[in-house]
N, C-alpha and C positions, 0 to 999 in steps of 0.2 A: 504494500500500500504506500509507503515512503515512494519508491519510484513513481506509483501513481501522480501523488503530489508534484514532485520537483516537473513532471511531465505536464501534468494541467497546471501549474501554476506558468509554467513559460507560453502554455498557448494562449491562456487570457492575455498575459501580459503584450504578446506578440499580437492579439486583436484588438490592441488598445484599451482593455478590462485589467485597471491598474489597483480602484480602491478596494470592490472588496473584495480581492485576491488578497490584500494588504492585511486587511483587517480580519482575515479568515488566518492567515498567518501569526498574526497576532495575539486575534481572542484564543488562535489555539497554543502556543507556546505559553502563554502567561496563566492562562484560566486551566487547562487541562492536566500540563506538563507540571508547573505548578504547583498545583492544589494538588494532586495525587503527588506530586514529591513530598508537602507539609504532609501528606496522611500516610502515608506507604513510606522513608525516611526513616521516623523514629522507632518504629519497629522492626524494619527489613535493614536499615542501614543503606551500603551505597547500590546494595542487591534492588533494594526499595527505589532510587533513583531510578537506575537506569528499566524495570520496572515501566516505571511512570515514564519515560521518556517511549519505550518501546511504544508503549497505551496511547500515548499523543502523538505518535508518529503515525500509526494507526489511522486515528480518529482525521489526523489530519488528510490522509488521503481519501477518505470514506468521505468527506468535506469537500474536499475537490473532484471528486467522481461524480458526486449529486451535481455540483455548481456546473462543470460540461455536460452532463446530463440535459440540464436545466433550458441549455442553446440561450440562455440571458443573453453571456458572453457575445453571442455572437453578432448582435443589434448594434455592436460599438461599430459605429461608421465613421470612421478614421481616412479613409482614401477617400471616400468619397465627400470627405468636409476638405480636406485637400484640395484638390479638385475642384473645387464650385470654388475655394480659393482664388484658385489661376485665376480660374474664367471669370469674375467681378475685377481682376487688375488689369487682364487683357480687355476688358469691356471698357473700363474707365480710361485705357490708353488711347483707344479708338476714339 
């Protein structure tokens, strides 16, 4: 699932879906990775760590499999705001 992740998160990012790819990275590192480190930690030790990091690595590709799933991503219209760019500087040169 970790390679899932690092794989959808470069496709959003490459279709111009930059925030919440961001904040998916985020709320999962800090919230997931985290909080199961405070709870898993003082019991397990550094076994409990990596533990909770395996857990959020996880969680984190199951996160990005739904968001591709989802085809959100792919409504980010990037070439084509480009584009109508030109063509209002080319208009205005005319």
């Amino acid at each position: 699932m970790y390679g899932v992740s690092i794989v959808a998160y470069g496709a959003c990012v490459g279709a111009g879906d930059t925030l919440i790819p961001s904040v998916m990275n985020f709320a999962s590192m800090w919230v997931v990775r985290i909080g199961l480190a405070l709870v898993l930690t003082p019991r397990f030790g550094l076994v409990g760590y990596w533990v909770a990091m395996c857990v959020e690595l996880n969680v984190r590709g199951l996160l990005f499999a739904w968001r591709i799933s989802g085809h959100k991503w792919l409504e980010k219209d990037i070439l084509n705001k480009e584009k109508r760019t030109i063509w209002r500087r080319q208009k205005k040169a005319v």
